[in-house]
DOKENU-323117 format. One record per residue (C-alpha): residue in one letter; chain; x, y, z. Coordinates in nm, 4 decimals, always signed. Layout:
<lomars>
{lomar "A","A",{X,Y,Z}},
...
</lomars>
This chain:
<lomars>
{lomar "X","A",{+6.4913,+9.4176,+8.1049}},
{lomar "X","A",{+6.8294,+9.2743,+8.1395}},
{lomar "X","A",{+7.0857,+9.3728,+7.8827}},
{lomar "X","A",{+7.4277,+9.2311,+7.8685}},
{lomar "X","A",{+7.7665,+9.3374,+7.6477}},
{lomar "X","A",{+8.0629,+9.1614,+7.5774}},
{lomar "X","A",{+8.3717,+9.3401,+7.5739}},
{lomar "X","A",{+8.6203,+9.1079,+7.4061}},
{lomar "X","A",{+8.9440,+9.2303,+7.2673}},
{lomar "X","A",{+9.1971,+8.8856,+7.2892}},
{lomar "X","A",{+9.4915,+9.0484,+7.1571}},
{lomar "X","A",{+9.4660,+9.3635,+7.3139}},
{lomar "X","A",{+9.4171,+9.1454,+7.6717}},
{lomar "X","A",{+9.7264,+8.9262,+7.5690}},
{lomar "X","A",{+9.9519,+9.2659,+7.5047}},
{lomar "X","A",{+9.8188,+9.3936,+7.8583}},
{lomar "X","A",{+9.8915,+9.0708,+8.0213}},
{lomar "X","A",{+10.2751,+9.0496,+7.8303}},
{lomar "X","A",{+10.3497,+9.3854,+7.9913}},
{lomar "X","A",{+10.2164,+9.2877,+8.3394}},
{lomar "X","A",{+10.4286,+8.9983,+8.3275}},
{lomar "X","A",{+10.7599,+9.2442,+8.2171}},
{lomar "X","A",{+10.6912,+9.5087,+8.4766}},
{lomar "X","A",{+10.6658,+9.2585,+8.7510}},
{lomar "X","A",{+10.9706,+9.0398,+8.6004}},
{lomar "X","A",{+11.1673,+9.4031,+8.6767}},
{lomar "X","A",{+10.9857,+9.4476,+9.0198}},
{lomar "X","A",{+11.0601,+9.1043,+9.1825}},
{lomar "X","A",{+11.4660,+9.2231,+9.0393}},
{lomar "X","A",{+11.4584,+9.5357,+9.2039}},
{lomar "X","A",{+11.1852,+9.5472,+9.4296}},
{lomar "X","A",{+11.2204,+9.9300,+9.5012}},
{lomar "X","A",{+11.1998,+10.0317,+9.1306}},
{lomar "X","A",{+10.8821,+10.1608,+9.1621}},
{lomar "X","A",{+10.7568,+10.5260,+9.3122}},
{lomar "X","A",{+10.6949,+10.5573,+9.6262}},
{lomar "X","A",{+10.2750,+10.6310,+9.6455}},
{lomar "X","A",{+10.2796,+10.9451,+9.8640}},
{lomar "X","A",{+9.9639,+10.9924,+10.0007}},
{lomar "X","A",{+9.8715,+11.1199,+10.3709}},
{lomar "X","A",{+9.6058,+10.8362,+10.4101}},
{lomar "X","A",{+9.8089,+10.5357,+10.3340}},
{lomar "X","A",{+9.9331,+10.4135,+10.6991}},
{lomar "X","A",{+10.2293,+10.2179,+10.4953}},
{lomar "X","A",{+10.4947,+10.4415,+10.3432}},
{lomar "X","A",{+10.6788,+10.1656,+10.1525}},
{lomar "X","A",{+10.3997,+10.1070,+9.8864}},
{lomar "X","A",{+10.5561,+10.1779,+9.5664}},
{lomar "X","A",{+10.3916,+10.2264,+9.2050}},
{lomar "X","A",{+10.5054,+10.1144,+8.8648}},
{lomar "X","A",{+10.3438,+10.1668,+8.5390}},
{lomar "X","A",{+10.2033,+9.9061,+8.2883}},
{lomar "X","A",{+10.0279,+10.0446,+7.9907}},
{lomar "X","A",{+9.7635,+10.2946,+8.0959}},
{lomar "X","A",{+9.7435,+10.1232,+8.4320}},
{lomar "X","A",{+9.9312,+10.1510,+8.7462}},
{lomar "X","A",{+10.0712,+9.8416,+8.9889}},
{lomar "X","A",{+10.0660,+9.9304,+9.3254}},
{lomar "X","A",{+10.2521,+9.7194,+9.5242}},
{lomar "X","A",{+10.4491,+9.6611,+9.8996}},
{lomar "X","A",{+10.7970,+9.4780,+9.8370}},
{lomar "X","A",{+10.8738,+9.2107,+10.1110}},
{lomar "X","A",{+11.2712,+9.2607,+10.1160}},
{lomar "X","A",{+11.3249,+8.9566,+10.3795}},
{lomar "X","A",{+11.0436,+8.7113,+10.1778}},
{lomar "X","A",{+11.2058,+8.8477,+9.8514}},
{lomar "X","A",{+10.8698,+8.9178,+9.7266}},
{lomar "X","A",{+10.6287,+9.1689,+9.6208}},
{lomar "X","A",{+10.2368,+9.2145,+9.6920}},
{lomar "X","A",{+10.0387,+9.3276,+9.4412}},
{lomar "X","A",{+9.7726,+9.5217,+9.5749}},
{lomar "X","A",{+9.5979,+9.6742,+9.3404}},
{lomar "X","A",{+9.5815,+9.7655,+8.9509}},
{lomar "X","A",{+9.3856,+10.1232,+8.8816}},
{lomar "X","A",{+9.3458,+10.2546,+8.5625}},
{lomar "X","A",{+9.5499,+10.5555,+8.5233}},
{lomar "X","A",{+9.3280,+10.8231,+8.4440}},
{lomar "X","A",{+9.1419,+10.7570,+8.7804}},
{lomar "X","A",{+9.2399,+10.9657,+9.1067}},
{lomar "X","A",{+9.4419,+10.7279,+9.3140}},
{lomar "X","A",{+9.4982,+11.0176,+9.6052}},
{lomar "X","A",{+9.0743,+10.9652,+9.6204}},
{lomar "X","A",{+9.1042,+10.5902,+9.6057}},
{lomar "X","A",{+9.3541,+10.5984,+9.8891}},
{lomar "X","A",{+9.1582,+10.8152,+10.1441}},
{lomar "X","A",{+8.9257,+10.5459,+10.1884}},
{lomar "X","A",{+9.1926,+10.3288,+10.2960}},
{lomar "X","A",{+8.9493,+10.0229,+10.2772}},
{lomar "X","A",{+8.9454,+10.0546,+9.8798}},
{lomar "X","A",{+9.2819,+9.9933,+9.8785}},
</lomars>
């Protein structure tokens, strides 16, 4: 048997998306506003972390492109220095 839920919150999506779009208005300002992640596995030391909600942004600013790379969005309860030592999950 094949069950299937929808999760469906619009507003609470719409609030997540508003601060996503604040944090990274700040970021592409000041590109090294964010943490530094500071993990022995990661082979790039400039990839910096900024809080949106429960979530975390990681990110590597591009300071000659002027830009920013979002890399990857975890929810903040999970262990990011065990998501990082399988550098492939990044």
């Amino acid at each position: 048997m094949l069950y299937s839920v929808e999760l469906s919150n619009p507003d609470a999506a719409a609030s997540f998306l508003k601060d996503l779009e604040a944090v990274i208005a700040s970021i592409c300002s000041v590109p090294k506003i964010g943490r530094i992640v500071e993990n022995e596995f990661l082979p790039d030391r400039g990839i910096r972390k900024s809080l949106v909600g429960n979530y975390v942004l990681c990110y590597s600013p591009d300071i000659n492109e002027n830009s920013i790379y979002v890399l990857r969005i975890l929810y903040g309860r999970r262990n990011l220095d065990e998501l990082v030592r399988d550098i492939n999950n990044f």
